[in-house]
Residue frames relative to the residue before (quaternion, step in Angstrom):
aa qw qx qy qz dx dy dz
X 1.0000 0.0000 0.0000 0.0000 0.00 0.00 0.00
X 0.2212 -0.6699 0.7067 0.0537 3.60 -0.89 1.07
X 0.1014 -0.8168 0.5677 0.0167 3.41 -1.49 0.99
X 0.3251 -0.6511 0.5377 0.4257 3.90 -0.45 -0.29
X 0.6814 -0.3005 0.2909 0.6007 4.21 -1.00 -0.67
X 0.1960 -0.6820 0.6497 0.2725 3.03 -1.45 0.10
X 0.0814 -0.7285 0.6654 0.1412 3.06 -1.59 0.34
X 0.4548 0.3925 -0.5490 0.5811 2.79 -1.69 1.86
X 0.6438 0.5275 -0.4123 0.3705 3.60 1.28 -0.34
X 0.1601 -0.6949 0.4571 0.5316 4.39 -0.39 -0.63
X 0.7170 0.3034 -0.5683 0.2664 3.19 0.42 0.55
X 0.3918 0.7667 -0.4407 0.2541 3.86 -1.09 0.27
X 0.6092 -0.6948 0.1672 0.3437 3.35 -0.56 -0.48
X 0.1966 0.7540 -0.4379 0.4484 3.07 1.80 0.54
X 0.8893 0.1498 -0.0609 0.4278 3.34 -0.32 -1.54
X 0.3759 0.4958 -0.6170 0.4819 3.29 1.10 1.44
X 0.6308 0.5714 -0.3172 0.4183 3.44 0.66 -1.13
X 0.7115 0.4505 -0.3427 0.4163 3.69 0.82 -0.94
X 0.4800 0.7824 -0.1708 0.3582 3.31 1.33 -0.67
X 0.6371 0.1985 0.0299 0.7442 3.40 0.60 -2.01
X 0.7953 0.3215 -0.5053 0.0940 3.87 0.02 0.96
X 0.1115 0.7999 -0.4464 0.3854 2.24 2.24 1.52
X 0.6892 0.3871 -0.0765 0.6078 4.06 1.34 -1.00
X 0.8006 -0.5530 0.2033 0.1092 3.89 1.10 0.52
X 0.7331 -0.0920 0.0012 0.6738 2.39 1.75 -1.10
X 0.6189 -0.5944 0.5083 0.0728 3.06 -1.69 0.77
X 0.0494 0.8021 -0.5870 -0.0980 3.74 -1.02 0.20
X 0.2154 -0.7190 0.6601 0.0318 3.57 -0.83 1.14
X 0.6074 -0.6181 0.4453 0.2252 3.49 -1.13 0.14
X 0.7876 0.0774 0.1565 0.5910 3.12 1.02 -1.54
X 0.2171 -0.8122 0.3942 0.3712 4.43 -0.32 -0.44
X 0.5333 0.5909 -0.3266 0.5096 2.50 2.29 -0.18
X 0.4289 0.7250 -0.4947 0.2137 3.81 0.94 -0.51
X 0.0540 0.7516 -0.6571 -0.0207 3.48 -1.15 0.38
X 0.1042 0.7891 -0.6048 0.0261 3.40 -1.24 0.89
X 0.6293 -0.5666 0.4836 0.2215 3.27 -1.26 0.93
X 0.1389 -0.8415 0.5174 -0.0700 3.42 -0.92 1.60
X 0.1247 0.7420 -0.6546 0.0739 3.93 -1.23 0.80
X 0.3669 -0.7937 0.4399 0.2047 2.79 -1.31 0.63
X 0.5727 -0.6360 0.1594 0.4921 3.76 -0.40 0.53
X 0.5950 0.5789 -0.4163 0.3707 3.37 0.83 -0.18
X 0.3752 0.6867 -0.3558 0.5109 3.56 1.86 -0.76
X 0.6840 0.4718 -0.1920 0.5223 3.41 0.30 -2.19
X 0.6713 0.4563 -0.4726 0.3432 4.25 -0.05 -0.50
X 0.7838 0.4773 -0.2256 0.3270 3.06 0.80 -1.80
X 0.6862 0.5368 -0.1147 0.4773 3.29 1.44 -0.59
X 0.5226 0.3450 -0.3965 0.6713 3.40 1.67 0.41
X 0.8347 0.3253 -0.3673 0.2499 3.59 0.61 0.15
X 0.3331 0.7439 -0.3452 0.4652 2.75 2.19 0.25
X 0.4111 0.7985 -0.0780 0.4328 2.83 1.16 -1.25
X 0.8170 0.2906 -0.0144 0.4978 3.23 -0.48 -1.75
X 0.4285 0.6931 -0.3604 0.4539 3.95 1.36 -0.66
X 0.7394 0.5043 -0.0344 0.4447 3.42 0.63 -1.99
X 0.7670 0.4669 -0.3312 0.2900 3.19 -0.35 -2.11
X 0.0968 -0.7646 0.6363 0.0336 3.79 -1.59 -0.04
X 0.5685 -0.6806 0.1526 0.4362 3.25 1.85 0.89
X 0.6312 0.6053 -0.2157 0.4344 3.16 -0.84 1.21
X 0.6827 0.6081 -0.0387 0.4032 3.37 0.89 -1.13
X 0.0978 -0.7849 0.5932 0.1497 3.59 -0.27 0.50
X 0.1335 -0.7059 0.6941 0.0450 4.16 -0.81 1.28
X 0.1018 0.6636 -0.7369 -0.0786 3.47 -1.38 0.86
X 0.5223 -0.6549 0.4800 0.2607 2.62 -1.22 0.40
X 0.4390 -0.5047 0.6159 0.4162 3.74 -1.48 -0.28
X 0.2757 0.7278 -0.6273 0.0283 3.15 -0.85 0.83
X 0.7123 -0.4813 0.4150 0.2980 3.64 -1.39 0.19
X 0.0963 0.8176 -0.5091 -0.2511 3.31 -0.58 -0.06
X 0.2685 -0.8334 0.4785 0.0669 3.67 -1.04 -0.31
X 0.4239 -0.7075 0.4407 0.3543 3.90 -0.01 0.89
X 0.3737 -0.7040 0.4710 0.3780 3.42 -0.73 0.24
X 0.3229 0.6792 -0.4081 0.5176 3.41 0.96 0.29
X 0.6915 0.3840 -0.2608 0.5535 3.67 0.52 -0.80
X 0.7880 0.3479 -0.2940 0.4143 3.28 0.50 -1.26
X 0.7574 0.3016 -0.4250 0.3934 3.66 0.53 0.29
X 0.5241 0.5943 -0.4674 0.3920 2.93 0.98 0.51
X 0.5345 0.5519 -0.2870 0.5722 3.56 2.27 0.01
X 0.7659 0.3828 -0.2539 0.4499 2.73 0.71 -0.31
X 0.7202 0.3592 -0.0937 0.5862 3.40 1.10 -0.67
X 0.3242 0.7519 -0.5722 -0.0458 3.92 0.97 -0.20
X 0.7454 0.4830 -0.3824 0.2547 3.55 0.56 0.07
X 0.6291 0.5133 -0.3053 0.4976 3.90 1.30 -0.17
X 0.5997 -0.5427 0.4937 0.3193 3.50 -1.57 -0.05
X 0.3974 -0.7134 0.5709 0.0851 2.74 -1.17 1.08
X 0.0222 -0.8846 0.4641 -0.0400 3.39 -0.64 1.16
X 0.2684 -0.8029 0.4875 0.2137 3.68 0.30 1.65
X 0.2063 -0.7277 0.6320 0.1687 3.86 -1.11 1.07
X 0.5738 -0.6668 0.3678 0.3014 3.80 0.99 -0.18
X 0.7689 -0.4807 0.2796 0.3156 3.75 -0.71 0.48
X 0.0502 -0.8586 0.5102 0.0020 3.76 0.35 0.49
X 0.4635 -0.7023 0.3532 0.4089 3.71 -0.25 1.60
X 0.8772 0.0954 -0.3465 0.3184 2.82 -2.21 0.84
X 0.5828 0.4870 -0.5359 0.3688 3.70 0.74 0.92
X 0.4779 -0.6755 0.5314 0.1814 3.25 -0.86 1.13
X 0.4256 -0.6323 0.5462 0.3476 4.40 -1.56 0.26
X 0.7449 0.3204 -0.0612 0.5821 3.32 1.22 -0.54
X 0.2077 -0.7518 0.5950 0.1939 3.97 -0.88 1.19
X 0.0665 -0.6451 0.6964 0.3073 3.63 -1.30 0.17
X 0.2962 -0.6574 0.6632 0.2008 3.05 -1.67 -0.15
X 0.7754 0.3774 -0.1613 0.4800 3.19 0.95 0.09
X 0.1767 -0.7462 0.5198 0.3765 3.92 -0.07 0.22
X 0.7764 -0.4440 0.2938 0.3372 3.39 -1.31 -0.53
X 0.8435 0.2635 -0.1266 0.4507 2.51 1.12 -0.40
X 0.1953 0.7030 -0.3237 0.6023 3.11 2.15 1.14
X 0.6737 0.5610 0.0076 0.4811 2.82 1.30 -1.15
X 0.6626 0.5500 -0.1291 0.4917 3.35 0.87 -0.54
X 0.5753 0.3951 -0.0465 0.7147 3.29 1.30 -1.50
X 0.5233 0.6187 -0.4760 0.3417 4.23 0.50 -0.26
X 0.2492 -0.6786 0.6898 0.0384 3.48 -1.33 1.27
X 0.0402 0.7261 -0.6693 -0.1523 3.94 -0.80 0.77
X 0.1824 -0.5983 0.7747 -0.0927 3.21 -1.99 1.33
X 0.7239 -0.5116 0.3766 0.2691 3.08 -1.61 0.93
X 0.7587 0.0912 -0.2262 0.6040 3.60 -0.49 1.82
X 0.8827 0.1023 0.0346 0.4574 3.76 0.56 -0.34
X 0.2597 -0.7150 0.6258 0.1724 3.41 -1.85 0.36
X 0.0929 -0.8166 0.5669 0.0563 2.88 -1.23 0.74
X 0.1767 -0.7100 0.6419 0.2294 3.74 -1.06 0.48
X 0.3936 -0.6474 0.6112 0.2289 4.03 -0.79 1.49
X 0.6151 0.5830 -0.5260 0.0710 3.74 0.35 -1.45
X 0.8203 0.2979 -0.2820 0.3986 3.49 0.18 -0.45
X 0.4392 0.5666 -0.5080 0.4776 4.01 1.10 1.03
X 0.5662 -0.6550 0.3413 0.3660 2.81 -1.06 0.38
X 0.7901 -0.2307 0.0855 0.5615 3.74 -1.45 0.12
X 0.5813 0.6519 -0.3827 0.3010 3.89 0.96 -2.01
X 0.7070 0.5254 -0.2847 0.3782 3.24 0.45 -1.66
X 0.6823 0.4618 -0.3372 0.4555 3.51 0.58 -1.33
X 0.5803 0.4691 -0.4155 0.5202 3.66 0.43 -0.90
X 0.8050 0.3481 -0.2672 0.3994 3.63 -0.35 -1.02
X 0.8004 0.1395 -0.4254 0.3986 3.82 0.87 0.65
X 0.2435 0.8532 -0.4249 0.1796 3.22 1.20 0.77
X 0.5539 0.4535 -0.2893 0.6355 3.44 1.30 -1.27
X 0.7436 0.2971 -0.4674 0.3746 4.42 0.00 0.21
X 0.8018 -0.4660 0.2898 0.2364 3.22 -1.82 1.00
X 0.4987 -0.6524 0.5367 0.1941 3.71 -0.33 1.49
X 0.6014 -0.4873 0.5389 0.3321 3.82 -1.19 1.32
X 0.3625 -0.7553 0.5395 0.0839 3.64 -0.53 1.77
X 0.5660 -0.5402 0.4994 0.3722 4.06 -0.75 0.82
X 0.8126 0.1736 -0.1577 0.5335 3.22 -1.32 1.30
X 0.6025 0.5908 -0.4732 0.2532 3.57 0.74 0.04
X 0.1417 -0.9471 0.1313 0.2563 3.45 0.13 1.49
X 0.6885 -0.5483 0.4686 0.0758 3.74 -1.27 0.66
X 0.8464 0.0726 0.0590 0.5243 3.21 1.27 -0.85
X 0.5581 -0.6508 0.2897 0.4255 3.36 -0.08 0.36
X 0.4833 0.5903 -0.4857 0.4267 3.87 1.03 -0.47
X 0.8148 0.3650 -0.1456 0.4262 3.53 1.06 -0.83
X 0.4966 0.6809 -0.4395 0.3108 3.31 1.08 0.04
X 0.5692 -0.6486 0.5000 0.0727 3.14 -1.65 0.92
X 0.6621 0.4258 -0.1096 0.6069 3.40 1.15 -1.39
X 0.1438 0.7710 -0.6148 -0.0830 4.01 -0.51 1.10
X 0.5123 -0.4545 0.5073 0.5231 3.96 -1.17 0.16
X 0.0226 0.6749 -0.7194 -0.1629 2.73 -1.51 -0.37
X 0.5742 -0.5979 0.2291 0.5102 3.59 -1.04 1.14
X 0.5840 0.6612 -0.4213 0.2104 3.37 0.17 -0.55
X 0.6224 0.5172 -0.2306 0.5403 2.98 1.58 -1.15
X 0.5555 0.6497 -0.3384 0.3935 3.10 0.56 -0.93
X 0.6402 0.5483 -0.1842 0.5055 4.05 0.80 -1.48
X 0.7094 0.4213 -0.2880 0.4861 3.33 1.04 -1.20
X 0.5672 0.6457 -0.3498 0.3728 3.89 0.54 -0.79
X 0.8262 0.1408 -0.1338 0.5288 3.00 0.35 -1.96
X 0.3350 0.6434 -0.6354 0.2647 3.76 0.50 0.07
X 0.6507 0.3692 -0.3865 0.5394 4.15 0.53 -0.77
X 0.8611 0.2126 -0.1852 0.4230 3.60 0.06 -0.05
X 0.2169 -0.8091 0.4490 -0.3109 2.95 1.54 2.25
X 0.8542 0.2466 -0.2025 0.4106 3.57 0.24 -1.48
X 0.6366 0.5497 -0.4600 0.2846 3.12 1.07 -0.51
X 0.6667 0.4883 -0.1654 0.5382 3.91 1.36 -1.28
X 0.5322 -0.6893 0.4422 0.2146 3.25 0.72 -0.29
X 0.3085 0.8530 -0.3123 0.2823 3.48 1.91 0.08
X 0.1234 0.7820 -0.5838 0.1803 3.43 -0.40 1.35
């Protein structure tokens, strides 16, 4: 199973942001960054959904939202400055979960994708009869379809208050 951040987690970039807007301002890397977002209860139900299915082998993403960090510290922070620290080697503006050719070989089912090639025969057989990973379906956030939006954002981590520290 391949995931994006979670939120609700303490480590990540939420409960940095709450942190440094104890001093005003914030620091993001990029404004262009985007990164694919769940929450951990999302992540449970979906490692045991999962685990329900799988026959070994298989790669399950999920559908998930994503959301520039820019946005999200501006949710989290809408009142401080935002202070860009710049790209730091080998991080990327955009996450896949999937290579290209993961992709290619990718079955999509309700809430998730999945690539069979490396399960065994069962698995393949048991998603053959569902709907092949539709063209353009997107993989990465440059392409995604589904954005947060702060609001959403408030609503997510608002259940997982105690854990971030969200007020």
């Amino acid at each position: 199973m391949r995931f994006g951040n979670y939120l609700g987690s303490r480590s990540g970039v939420v409960p940095i942001f709450v942190e440094q807007r104890k001093w005003g301002k914030v620091t993001i890397t990029d404004p262009r960054m985007t990164r694919f977002w769940i929450t951990l209860d999302g992540a449970a139900r979906f490692v045991i959904r999962c685990l329900e299915q799988m026959q070994g082998g298989e790669i399950f993403v999920p559908k998930m939202a994503s959301m520039k960090l820019l946005d999200m510290a501006q949710a989290v922070a809408p009142n401080c400055q935002i202070e860009c620290a710049g790209i730091r080697p080998g991080k990327k503006l955009h996450e896949g979960l999937l290579t290209h050719e993961e992709a290619r070989n990718s079955v999509e089912t309700e809430g998730y994708v999945c690539d069979p090639t490396g399960a065994r025969s069962a698995t393949e057989r048991k998603l053959a009869g569902r709907n092949p990973r539709r063209q353009g379906f997107p993989l990465c956030e440059q392409h995604q379809l589904k954005w947060l939006t702060a609001e959403a954002i408030h609503k997510l981590v608002e259940g997982a208050a105690f854990v971030v520290g969200w007020h």
